[in-house]
Each structure stands twice: as structure tokens, then as C-alpha cells.
TIMI-661437 format. One record per residue: y, z, x of N, C-alpha, C, O in turn; residue number from 1; residue in one letter. Coordinates in Angstrom, 2 decimals, padded with zeros to 5 digits. Atoms other than C-alpha are relative to their C-alpha. Example, Ala and Ser with C-alpha at 12.3 -4.5 7.8 and 13.67 -1.06 7.14 Angstrom:
2
n_v:-001.19, n_w:000.00, n_u:000.89, ca_v:-004.50, ca_w:007.80, ca_u:012.30, c_v:001.20, c_w:000.00, c_u:000.90, o_v:001.18, o_w:000.66, o_u:001.94, resi:1, resn:A;
n_v:-001.19, n_w:-000.06, n_u:-000.82, ca_v:-001.06, ca_w:007.14, ca_u:013.67, c_v:001.09, c_w:000.73, c_u:-000.77, o_v:002.20, o_w:000.90, o_u:-000.26, resi:2, resn:S;
This chain:
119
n_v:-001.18, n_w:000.00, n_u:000.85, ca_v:000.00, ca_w:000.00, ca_u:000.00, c_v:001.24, c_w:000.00, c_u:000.89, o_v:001.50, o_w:000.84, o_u:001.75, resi:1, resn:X;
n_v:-001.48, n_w:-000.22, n_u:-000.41, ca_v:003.46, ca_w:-000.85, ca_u:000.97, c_v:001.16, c_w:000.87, c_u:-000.34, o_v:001.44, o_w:001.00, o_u:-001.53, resi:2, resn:X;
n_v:-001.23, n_w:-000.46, n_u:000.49, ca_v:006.57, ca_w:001.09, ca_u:001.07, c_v:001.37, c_w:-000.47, c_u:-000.32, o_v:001.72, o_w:-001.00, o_u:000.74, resi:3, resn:X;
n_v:-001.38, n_w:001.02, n_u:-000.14, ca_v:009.98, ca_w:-000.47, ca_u:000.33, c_v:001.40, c_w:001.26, c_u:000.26, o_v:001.54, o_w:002.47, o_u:000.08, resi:4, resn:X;
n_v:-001.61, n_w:-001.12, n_u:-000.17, ca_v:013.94, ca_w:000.56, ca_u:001.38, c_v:000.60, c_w:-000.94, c_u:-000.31, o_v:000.77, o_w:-002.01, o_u:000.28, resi:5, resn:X;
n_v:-001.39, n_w:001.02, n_u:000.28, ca_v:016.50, ca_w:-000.83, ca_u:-000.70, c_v:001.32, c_w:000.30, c_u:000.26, o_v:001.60, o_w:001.41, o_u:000.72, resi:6, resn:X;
n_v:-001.21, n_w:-000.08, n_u:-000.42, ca_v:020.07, ca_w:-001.43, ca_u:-000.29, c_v:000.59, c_w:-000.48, c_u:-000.91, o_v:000.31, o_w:-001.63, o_u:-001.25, resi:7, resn:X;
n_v:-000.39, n_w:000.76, n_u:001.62, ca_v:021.90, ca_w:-002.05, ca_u:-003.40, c_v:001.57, c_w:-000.13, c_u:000.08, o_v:002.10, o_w:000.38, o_u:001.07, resi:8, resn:X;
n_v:-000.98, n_w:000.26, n_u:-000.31, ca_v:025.33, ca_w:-003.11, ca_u:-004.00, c_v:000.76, c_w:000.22, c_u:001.32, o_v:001.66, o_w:001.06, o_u:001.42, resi:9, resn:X;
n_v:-000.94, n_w:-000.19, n_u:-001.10, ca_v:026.54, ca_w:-003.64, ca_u:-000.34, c_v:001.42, c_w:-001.26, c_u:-000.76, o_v:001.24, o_w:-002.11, o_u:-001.64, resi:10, resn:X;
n_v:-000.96, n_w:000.84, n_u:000.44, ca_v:029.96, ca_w:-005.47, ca_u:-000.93, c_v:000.84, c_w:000.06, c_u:001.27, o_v:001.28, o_w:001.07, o_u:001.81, resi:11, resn:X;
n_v:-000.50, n_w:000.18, n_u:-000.69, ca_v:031.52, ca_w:-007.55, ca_u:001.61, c_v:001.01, c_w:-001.10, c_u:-000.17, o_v:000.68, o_w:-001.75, o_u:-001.16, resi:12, resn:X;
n_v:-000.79, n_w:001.29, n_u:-000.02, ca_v:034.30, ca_w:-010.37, ca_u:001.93, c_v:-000.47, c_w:-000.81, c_u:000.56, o_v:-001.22, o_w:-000.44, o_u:001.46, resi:13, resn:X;
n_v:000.47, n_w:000.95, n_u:-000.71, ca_v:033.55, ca_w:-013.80, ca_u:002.94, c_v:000.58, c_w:-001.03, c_u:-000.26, o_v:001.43, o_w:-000.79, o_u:-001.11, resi:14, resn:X;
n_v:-000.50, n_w:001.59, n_u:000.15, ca_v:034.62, ca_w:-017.57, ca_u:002.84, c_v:-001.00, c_w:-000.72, c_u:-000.29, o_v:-001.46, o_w:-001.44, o_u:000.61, resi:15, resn:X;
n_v:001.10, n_w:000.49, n_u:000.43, ca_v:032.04, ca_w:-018.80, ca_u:001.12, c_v:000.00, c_w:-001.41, c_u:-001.49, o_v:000.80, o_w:-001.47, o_u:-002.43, resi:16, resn:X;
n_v:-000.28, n_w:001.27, n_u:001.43, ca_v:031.60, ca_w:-022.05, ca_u:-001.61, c_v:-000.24, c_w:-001.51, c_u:000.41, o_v:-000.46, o_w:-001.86, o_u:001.57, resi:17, resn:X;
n_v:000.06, n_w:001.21, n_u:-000.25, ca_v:031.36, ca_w:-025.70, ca_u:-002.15, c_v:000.85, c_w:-000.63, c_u:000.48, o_v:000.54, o_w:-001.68, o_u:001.05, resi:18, resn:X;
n_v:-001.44, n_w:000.53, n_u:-000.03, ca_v:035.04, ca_w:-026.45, ca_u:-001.70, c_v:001.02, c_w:000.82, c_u:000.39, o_v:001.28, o_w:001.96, o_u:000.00, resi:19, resn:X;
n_v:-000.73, n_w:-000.68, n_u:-000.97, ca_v:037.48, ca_w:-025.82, ca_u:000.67, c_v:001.16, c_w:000.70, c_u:-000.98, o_v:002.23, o_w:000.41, o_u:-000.44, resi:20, resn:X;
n_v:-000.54, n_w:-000.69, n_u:000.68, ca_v:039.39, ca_w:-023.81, ca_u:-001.91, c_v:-000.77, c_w:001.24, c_u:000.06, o_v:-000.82, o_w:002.00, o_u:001.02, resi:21, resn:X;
n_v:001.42, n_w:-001.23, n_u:-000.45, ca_v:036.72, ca_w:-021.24, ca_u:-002.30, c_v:000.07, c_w:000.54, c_u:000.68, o_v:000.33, o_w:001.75, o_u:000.61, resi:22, resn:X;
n_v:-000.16, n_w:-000.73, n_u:-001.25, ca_v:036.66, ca_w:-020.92, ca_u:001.10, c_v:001.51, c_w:000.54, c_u:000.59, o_v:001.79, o_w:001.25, o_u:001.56, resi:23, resn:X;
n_v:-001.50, n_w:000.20, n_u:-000.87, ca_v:040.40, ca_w:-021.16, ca_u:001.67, c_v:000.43, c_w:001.70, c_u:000.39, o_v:001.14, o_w:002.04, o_u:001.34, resi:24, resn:X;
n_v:-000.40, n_w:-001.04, n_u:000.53, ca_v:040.53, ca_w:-017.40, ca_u:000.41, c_v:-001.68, c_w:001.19, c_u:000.23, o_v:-002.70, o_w:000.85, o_u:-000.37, resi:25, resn:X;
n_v:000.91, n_w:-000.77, n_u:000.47, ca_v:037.93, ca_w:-014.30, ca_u:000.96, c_v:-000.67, c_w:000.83, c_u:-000.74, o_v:-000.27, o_w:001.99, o_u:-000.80, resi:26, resn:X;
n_v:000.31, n_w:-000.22, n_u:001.37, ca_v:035.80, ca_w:-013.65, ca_u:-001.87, c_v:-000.64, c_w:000.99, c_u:000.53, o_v:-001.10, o_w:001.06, o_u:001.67, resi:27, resn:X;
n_v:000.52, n_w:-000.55, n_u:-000.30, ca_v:034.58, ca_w:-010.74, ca_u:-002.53, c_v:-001.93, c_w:-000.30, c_u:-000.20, o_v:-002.25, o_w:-001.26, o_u:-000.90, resi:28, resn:X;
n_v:001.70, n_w:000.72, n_u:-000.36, ca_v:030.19, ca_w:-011.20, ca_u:-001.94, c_v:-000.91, c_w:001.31, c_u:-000.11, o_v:-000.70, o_w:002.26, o_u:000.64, resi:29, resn:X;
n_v:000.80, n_w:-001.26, n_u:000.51, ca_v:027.47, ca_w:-008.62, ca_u:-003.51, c_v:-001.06, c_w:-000.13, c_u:000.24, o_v:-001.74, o_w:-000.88, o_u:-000.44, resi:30, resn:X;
n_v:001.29, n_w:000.54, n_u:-000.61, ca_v:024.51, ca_w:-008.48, ca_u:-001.43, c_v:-001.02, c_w:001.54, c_u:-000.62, o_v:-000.47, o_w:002.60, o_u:-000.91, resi:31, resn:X;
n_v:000.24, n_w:-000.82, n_u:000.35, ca_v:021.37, ca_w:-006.40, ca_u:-002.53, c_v:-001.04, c_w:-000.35, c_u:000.72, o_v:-001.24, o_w:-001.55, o_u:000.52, resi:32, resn:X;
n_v:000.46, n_w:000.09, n_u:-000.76, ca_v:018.66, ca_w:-006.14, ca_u:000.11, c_v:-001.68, c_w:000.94, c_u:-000.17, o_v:-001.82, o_w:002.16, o_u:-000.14, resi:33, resn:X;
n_v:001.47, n_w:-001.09, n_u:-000.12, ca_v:014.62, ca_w:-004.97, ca_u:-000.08, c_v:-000.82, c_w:-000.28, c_u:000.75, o_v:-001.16, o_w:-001.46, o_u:000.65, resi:34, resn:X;
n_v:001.00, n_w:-000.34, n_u:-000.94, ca_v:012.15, ca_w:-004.19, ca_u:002.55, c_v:-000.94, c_w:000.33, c_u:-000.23, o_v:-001.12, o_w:001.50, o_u:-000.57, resi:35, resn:X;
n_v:001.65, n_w:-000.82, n_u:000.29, ca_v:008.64, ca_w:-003.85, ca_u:002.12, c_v:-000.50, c_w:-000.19, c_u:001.67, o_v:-000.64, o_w:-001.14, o_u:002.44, resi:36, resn:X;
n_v:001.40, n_w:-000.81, n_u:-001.43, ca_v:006.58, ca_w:-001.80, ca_u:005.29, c_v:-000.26, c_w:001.14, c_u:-000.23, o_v:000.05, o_w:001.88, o_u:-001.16, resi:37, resn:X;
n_v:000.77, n_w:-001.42, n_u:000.27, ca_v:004.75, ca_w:000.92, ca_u:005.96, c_v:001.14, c_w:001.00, c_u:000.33, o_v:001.50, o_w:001.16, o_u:001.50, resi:38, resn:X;
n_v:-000.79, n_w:-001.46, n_u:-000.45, ca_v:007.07, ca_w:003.83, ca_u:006.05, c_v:-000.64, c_w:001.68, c_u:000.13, o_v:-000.01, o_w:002.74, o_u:000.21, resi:39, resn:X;
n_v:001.00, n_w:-001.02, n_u:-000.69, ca_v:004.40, ca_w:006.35, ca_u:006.86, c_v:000.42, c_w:000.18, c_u:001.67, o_v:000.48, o_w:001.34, o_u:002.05, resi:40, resn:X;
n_v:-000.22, n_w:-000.75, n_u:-001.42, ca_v:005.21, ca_w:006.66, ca_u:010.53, c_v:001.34, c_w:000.99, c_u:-000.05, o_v:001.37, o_w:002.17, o_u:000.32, resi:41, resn:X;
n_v:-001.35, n_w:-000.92, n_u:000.29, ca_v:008.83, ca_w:007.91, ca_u:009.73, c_v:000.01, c_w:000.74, c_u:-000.39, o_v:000.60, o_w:001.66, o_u:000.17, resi:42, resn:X;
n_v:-000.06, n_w:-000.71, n_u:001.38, ca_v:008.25, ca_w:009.59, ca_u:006.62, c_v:-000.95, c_w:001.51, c_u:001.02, o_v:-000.60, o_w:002.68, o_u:000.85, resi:43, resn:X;
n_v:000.83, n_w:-001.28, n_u:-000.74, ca_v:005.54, ca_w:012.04, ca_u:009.17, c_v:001.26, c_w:000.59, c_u:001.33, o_v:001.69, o_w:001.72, o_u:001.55, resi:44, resn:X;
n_v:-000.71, n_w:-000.06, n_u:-001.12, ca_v:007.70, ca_w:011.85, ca_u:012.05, c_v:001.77, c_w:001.12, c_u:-000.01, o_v:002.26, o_w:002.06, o_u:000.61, resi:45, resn:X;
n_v:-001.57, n_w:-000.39, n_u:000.25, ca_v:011.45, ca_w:012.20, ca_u:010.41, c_v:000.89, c_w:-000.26, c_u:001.58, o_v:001.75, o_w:000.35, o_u:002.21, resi:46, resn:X;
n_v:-000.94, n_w:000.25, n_u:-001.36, ca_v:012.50, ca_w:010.41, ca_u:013.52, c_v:000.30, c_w:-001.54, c_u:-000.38, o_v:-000.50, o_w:-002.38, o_u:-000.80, resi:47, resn:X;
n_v:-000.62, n_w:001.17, n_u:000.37, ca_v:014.85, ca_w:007.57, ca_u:013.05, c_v:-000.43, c_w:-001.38, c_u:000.79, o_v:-000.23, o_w:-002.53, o_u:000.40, resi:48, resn:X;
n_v:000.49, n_w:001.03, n_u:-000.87, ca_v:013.27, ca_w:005.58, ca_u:015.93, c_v:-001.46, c_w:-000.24, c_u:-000.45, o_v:-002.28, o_w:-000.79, o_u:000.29, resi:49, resn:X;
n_v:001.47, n_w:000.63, n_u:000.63, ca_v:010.14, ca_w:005.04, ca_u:013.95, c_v:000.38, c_w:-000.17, c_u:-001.77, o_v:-000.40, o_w:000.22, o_u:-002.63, resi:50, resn:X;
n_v:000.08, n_w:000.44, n_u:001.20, ca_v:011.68, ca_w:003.83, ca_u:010.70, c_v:001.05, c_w:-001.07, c_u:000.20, o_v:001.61, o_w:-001.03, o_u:001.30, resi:51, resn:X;
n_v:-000.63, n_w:001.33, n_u:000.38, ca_v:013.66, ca_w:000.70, ca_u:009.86, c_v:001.77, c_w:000.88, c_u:-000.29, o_v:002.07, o_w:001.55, o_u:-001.27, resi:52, resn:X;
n_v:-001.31, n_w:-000.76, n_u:000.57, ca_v:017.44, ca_w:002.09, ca_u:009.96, c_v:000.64, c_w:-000.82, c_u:-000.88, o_v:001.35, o_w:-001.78, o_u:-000.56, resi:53, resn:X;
n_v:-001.41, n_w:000.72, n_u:001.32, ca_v:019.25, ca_w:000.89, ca_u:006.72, c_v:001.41, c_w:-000.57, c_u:000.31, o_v:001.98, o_w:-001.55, o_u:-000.17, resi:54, resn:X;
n_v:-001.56, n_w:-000.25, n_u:-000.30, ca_v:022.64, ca_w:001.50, ca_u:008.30, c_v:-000.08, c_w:-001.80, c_u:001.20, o_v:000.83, o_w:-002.63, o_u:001.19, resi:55, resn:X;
n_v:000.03, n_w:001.03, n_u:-000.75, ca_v:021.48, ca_w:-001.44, ca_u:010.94, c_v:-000.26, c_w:-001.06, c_u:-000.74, o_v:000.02, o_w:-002.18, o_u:-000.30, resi:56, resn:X;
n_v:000.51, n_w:001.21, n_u:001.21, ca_v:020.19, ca_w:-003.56, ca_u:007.87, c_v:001.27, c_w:-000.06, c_u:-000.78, o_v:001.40, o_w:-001.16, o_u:-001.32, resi:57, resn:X;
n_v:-001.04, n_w:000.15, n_u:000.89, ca_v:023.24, ca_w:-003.14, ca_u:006.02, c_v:001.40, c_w:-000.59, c_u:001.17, o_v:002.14, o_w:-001.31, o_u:000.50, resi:58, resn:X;
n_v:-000.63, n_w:000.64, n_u:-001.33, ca_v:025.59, ca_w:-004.30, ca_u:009.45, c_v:-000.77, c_w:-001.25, c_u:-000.08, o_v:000.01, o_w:-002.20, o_u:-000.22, resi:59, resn:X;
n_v:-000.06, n_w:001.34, n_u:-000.36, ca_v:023.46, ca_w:-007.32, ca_u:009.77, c_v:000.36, c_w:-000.38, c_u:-001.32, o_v:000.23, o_w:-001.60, o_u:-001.23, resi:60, resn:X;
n_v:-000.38, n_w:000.40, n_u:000.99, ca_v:024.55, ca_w:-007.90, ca_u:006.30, c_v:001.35, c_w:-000.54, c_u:-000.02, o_v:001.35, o_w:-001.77, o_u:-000.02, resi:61, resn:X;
n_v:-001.14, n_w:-000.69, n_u:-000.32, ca_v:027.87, ca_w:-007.35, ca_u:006.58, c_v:000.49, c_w:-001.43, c_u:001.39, o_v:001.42, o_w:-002.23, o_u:001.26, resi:62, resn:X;
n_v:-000.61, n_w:001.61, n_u:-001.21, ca_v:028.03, ca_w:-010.31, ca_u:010.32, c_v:-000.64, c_w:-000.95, c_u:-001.09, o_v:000.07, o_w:-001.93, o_u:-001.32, resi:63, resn:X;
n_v:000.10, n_w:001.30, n_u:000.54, ca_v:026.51, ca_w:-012.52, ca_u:008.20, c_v:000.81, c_w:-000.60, c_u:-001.03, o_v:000.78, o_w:-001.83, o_u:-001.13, resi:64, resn:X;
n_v:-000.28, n_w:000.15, n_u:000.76, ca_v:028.55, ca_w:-012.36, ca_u:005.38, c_v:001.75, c_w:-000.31, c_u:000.37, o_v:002.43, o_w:-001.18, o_u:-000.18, resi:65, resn:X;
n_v:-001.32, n_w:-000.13, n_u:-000.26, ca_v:031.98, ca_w:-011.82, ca_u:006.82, c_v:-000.06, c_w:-001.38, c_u:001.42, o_v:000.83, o_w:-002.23, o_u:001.43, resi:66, resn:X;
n_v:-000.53, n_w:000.55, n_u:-000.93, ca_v:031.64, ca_w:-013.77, ca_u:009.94, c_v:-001.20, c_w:-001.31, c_u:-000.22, o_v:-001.78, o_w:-001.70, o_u:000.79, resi:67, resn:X;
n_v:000.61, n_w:001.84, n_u:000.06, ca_v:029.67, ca_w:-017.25, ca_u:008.98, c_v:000.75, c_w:-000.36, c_u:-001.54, o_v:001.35, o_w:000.33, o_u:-002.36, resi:68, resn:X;
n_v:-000.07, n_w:000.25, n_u:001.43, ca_v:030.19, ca_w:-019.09, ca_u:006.08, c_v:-000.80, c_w:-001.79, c_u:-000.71, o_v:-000.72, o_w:-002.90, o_u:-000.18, resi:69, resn:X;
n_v:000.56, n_w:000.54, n_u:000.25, ca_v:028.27, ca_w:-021.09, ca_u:004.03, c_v:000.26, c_w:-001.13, c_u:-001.60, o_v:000.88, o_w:-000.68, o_u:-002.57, resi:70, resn:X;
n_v:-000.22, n_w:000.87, n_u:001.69, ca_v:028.49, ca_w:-023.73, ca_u:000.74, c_v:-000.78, c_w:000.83, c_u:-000.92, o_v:-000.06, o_w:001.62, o_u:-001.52, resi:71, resn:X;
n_v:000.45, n_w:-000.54, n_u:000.52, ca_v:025.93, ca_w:-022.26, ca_u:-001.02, c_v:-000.82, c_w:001.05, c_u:000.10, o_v:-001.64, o_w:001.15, o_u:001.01, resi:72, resn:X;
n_v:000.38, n_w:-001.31, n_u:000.12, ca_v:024.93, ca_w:-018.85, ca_u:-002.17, c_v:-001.64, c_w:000.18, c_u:000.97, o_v:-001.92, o_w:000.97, o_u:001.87, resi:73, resn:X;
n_v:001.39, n_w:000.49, n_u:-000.26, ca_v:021.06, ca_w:-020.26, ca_u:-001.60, c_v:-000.09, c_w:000.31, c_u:001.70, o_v:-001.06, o_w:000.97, o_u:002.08, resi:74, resn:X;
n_v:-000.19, n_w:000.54, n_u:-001.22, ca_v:022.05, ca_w:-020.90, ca_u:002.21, c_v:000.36, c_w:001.72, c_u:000.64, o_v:-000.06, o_w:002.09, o_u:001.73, resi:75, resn:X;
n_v:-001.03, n_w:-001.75, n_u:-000.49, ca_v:023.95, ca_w:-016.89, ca_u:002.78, c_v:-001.29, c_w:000.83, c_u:-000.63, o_v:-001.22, o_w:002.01, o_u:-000.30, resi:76, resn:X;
n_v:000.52, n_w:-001.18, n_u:-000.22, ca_v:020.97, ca_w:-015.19, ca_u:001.53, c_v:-001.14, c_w:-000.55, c_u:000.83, o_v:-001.41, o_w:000.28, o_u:001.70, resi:77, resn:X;
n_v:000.84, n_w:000.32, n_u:-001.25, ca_v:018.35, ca_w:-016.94, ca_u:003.69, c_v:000.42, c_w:000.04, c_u:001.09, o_v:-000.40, o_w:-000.25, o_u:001.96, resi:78, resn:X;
n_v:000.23, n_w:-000.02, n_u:-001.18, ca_v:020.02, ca_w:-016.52, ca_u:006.44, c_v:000.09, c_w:002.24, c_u:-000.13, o_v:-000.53, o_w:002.96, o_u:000.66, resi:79, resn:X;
n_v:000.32, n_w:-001.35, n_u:-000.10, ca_v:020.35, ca_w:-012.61, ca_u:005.70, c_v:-001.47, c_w:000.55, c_u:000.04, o_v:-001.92, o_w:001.52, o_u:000.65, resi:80, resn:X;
n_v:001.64, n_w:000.17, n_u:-000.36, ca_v:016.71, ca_w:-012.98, ca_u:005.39, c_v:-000.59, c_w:-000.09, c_u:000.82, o_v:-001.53, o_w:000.70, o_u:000.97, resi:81, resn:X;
n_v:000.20, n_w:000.08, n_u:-001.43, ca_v:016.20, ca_w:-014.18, ca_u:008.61, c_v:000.90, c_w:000.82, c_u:001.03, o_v:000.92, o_w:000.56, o_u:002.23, resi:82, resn:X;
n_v:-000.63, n_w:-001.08, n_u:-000.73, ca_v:018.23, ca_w:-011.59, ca_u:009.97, c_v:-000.51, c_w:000.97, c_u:-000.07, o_v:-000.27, o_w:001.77, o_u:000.83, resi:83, resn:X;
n_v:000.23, n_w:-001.18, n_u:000.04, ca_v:016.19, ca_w:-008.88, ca_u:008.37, c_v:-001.13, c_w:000.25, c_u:000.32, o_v:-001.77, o_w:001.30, o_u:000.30, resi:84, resn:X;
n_v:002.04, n_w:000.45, n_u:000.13, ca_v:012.68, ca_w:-010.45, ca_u:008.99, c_v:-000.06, c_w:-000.23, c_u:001.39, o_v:-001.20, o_w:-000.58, o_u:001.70, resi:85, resn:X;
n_v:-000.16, n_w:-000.12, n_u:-001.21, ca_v:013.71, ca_w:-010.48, ca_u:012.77, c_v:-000.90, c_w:001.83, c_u:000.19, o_v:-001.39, o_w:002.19, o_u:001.26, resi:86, resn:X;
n_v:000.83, n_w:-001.92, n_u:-000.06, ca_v:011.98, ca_w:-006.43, ca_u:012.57, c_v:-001.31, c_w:-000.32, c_u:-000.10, o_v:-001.78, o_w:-000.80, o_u:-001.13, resi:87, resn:X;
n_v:001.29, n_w:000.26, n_u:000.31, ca_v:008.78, ca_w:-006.82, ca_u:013.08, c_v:-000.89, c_w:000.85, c_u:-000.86, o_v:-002.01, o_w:000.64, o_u:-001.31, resi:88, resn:X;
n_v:001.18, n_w:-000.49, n_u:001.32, ca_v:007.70, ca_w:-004.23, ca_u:010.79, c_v:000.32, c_w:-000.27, c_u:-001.63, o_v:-000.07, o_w:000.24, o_u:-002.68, resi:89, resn:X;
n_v:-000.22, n_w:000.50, n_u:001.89, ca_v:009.08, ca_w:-006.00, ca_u:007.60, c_v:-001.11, c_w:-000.84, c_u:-000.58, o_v:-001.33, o_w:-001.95, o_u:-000.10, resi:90, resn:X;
n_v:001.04, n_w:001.14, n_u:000.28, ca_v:006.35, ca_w:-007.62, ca_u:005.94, c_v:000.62, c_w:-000.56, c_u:-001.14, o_v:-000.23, o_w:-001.45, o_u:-001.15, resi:91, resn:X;
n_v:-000.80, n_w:000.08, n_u:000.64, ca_v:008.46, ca_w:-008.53, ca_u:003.22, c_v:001.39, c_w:000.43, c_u:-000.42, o_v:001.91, o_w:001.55, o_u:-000.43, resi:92, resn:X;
n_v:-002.03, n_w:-000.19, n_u:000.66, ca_v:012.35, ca_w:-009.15, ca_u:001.79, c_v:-000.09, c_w:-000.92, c_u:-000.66, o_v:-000.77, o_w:-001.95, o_u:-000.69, resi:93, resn:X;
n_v:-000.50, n_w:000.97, n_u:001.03, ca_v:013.93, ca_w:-010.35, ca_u:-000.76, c_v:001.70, c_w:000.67, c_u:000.18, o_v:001.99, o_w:001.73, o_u:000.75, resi:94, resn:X;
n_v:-001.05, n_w:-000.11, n_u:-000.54, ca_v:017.65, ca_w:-010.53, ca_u:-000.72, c_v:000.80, c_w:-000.96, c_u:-001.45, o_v:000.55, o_w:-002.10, o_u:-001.84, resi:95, resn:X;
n_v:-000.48, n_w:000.69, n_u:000.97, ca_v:019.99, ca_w:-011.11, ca_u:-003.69, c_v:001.22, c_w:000.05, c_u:000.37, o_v:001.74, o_w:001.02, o_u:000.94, resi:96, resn:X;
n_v:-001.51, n_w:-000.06, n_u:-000.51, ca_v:023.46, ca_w:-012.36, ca_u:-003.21, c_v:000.41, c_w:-000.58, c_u:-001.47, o_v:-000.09, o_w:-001.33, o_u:-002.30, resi:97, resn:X;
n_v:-000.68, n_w:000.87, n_u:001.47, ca_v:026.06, ca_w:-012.84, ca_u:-005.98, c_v:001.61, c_w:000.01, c_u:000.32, o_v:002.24, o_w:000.40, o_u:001.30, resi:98, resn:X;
n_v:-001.81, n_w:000.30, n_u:-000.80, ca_v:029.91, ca_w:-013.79, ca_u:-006.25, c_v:000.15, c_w:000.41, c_u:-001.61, o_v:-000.40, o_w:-000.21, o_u:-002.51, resi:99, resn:X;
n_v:-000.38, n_w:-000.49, n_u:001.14, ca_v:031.51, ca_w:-011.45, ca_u:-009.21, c_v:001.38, c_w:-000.54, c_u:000.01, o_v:002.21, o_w:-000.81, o_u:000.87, resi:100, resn:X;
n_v:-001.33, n_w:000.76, n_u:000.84, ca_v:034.13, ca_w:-012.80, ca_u:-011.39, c_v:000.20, c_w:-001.82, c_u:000.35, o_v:001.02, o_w:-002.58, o_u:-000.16, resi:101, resn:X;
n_v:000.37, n_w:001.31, n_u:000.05, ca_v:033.16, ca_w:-016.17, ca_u:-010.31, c_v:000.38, c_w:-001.18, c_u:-000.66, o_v:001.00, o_w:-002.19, o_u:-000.34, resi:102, resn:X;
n_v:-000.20, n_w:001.08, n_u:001.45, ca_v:033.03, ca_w:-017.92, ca_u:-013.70, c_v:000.40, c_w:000.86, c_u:-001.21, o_v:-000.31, o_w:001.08, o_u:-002.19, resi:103, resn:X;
n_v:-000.74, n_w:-000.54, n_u:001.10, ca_v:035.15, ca_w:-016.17, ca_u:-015.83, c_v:-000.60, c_w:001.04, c_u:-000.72, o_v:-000.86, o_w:001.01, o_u:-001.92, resi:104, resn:X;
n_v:001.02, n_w:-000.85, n_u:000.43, ca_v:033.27, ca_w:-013.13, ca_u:-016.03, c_v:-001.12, c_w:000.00, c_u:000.35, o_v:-001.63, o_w:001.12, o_u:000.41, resi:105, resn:X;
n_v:001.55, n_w:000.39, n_u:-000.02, ca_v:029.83, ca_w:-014.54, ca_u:-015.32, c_v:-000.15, c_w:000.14, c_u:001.38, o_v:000.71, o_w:-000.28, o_u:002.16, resi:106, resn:X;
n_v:000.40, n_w:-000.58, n_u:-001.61, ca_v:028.20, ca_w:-013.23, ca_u:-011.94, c_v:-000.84, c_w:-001.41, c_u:000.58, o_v:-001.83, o_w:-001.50, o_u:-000.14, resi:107, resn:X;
n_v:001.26, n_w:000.88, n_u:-000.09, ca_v:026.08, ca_w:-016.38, ca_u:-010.50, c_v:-000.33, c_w:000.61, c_u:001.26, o_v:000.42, o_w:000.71, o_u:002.23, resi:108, resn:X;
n_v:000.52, n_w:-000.63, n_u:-000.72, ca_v:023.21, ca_w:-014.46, ca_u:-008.68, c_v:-001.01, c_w:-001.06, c_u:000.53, o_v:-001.35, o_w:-002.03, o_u:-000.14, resi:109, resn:X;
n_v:000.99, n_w:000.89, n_u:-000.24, ca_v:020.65, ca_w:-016.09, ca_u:-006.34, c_v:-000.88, c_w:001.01, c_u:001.03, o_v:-000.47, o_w:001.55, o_u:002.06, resi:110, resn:X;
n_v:000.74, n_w:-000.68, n_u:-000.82, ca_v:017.61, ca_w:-014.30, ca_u:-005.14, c_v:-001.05, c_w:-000.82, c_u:000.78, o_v:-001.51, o_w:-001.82, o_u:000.23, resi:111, resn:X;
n_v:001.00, n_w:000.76, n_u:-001.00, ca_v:015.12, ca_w:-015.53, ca_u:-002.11, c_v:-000.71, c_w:001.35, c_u:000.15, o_v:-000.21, o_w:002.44, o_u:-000.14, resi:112, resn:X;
n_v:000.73, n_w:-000.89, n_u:-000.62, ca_v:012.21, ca_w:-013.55, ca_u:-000.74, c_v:-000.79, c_w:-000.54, c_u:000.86, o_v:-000.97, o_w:-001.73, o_u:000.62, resi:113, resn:X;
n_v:001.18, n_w:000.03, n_u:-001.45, ca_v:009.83, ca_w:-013.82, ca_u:002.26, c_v:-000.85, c_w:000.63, c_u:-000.06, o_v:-000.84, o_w:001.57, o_u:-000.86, resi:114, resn:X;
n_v:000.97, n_w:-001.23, n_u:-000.16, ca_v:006.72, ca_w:-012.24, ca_u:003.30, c_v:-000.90, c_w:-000.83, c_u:001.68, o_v:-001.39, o_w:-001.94, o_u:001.89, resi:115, resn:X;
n_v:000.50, n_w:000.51, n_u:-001.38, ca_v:005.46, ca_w:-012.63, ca_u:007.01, c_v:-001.19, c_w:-000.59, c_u:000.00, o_v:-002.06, o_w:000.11, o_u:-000.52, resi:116, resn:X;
n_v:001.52, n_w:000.44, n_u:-000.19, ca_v:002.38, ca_w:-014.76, ca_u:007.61, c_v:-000.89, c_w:000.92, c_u:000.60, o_v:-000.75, o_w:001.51, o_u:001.67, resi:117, resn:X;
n_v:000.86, n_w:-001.28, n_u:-000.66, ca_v:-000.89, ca_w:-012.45, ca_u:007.55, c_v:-000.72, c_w:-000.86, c_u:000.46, o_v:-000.69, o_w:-002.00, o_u:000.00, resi:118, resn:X;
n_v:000.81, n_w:000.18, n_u:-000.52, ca_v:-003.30, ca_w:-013.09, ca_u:009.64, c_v:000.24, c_w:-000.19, c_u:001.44, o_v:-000.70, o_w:-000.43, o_u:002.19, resi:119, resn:X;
């Protein structure tokens, strides 16, 4: 059985969109981040060097979001994906990004997930 650590409303600025308007201006960007591994070594331990630190998962959030920028939403959470799946004890993420107030109220959310090749 896996354990997971989520990260829920991080909120960062970014230059993000199809059109250099969009980007012209930094929007605000609502990332929500989950980890599946074993968190049994930590959880015995209570030592931060044997668990997945959040605070370092929520920072690579955070360069990716503020300092790249991308057209589409699709494109900004795969690469936070591949930023978080760099840990070798993630065996899974999923990673939802959304842009509030967007469409006149309407949030457009886009979630991706991964899971490391077993074997």
C-alpha cells in the first residue's frame, strides 16, 4: 500500500496563455500537487531526511510557475510533474493546475498524472 502527501492550493503568479496578452500581465496560477510513496521510513524515523519534504515540492512549484512560461495549462503541469517525479521515491503524481477568474467566473482546471515504470 501506498502513502500519499498532498499540497493543495499553492498559489503563484505567472505569464502564462495562448496570447501574448495573457502573458503580457501575471496571472494569478492554482497549483494542487499529490505524491504517492511509501512514507513508512519517515513516519518511524520522524527524520526529515527520510521523507519527501513538501516545503521542497512546493518551491519546485513555485520556479516553474513563476519563472517559465508556457501556452497551455496542459504544458505547466507536466512540466511540474517532471519536476516532482525527479525523487526517486515518488511512484506516482498527479498535478492539477488552474487559472481563477479566467472566464468570467469559470476556473478552467487541467489535471495530468504519472506513475514510474515498475519493473
Amino acid at each position: 500500500m501506498m502513502d500519499a502527501i498532498r499540497i493543495r492550493r499553492m498559489r503563484f503568479w505567472g505569464r502564462h496563455g495562448v496570447t501574448e496578452a495573457e502573458r503580457a500581465n501575471p496571472q494569478e496560477i492554482e497549483v494542487d500537487a499529490e505524491l504517492v510513496l511509501d512514507c513508512s521510513r519517515a513516519a518511524r524515523s520522524d527524520r526529515l531526511d527520510d521523507a519527501v519534504d513538501y516545503h521542497a515540492a512546493y518551491r519546485l512549484c513555485e520556479r516553474v510557475v513563476t519563472e517559465r512560461s508556457f501556452a497551455l495549462l496542459e504544458a505547466l503541469a507536466d512540466e511540474c510533474l517532471n519536476e516532482l517525479m525527479r525523487d526517486a521515491r515518488v511512484e506516482r503524481a498527479t498535478v492539477r493546475v488552474r487559472k481563477p477568474g479566467l472566464l468570467d467566473g469559470a476556473t478552467p482546471e487541467v489535471e495530468l498524472s504519472r506513475a514510474r515504470p515498475r519493473g
